[in-house]
Each structure stands twice: as structure tokens, then as C-alpha cells.
C-alpha positions in Angstrom: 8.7 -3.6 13.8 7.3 -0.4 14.6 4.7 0.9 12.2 7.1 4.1 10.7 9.9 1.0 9.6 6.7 -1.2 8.3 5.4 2.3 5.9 9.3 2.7 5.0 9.6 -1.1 4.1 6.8 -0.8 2.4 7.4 1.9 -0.2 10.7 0.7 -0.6 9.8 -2.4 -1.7 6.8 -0.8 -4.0 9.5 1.5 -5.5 12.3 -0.7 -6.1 10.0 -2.8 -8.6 8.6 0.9 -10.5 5.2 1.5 -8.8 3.9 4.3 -10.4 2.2 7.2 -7.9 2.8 5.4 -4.3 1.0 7.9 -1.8 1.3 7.5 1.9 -2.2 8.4 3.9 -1.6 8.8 8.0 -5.1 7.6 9.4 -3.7 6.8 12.9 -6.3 9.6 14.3 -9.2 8.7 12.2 -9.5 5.0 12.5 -8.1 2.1 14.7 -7.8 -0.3 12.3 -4.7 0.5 10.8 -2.1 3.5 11.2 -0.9 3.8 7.5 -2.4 3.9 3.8 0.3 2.8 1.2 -1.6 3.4 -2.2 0.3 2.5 -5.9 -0.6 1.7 -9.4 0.8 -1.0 -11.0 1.1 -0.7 -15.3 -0.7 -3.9 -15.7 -2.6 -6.6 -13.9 0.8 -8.6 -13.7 2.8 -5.6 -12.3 -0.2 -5.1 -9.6 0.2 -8.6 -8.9 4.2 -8.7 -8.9 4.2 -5.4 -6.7 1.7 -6.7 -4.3 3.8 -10.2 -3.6 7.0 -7.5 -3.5 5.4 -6.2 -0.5 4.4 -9.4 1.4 8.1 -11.0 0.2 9.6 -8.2 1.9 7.6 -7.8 5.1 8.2 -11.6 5.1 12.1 -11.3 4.8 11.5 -9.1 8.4 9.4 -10.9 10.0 6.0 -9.6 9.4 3.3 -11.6 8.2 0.5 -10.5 5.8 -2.6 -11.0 8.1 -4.9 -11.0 4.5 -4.3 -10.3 1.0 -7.2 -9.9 -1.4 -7.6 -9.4 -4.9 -4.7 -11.6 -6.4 -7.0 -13.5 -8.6 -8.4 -10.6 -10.6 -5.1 -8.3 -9.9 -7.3 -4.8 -10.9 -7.3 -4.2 -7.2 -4.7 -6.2 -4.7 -5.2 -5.5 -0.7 -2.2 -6.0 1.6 -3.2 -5.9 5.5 0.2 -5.9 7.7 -1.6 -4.6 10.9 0.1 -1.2 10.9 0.0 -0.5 6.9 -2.7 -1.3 4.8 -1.3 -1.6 1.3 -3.8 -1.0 -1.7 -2.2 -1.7 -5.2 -4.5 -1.3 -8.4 -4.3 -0.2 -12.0 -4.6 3.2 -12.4 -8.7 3.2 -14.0 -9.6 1.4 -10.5 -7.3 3.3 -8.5 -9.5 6.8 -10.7 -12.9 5.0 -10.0 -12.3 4.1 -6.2 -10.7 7.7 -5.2 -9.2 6.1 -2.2 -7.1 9.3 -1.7 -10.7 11.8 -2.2 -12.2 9.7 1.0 -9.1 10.0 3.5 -8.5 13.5 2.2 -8.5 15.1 5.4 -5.9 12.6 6.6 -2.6 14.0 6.5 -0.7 12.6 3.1 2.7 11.8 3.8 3.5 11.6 -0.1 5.8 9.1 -1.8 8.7 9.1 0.9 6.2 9.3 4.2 7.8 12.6 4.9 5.8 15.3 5.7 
């Protein structure tokens, strides 16, 4: 799966369950680890949790496996790695604190939809 279909999977499958603020960071220039940023907030620790295992359920159903997920015990913060798309799922106070979006801020942001 190419890594355009894994960012689309991806916020699909965080939208169809009512992430809240899904933003879509293209680092493909600035880092070789991985070529997208999916970011969301869950409403609660459970909703992080249930969006995060939307996500690896999904990738699962086409064939991708999650390489590593972290953070399901405490569920403030859940971590995703698909190769391509990194996936980063926390409640919104962690999400604030972290600023994910203020350090890759000179990445192109793709917004909800990965459309420019």
C-alpha cells in the first residue's frame, strides 16, 4: 500500500469513529523515518484508546501491520507506527502540552483530508 492510500486509510478510519481535530503533517523531506504525521484527540482516555485500535483494525483489514503501538496502558497519549504514517492520538491537554504540530511547523500540513 502506498503511503498516500495508508494517510487516507488512516483518517478515515480516525473520522468514522468522531476524532476530534485530525491534522495531517507531510515530513517526507524532513525525516526518513516516516512520510506522514496523522495527529487527533480523542474526548476521553477510552475514545483515544478505541480510536487508536480503529486505526491498527483497519490497517489490519488491508494488510498492514502496526510495527509498534505505545501508550495503550495510560491512553493520554497512544503512538501508531505503520512505516509510512505515524499516527499520534491523545487527549486534547497532552496533545496542548506536546505541541506536536508547533515542532513540524515548517512541514507542509495537509489538514483533515491530506489535501493541500
Amino acid at each position: 500500500m502506498q503511503a498516500e492510500q495508508l494517510r487516507e486509510l488512516v483518517v478515515n478510519a480516525l473520522e468514522d469513529i468522531k476524532a476530534q481535530d485530525v491534522s495531517v503533517i507531510d515530513v517526507r523531506d524532513r525525516t526518513s523515518v516516516t512520510d506522514f504525521m496523522v495527529l487527533a484527540s480523542g474526548t476521553s482516555n477510552r475514545h483515544v484508546k478505541s480510536l487508536a485500535d480503529s486505526v491498527v483494525s483497519e490497517a489490519k483489514e488491508q494488510g498492514v501491520r502496526a510495527s509498534n503501538v505505545e501508550g495503550s496502558g495510560a491512553s493520554d497519549w497512544i503512538l501508531v507506527d505503520l512505516g509510512d504514517v505515524v499516527v499520534h492520538v491523545m487527549m486534547p491537554a497532552t496533545r496542548e502540552f506536546y505541541d506536536l504540530e508547533r515542532l513540524w511547523r515548517d512541514a507542509p500540513n495537509l489538514g483533515v483530508a491530506g489535501s493541500e
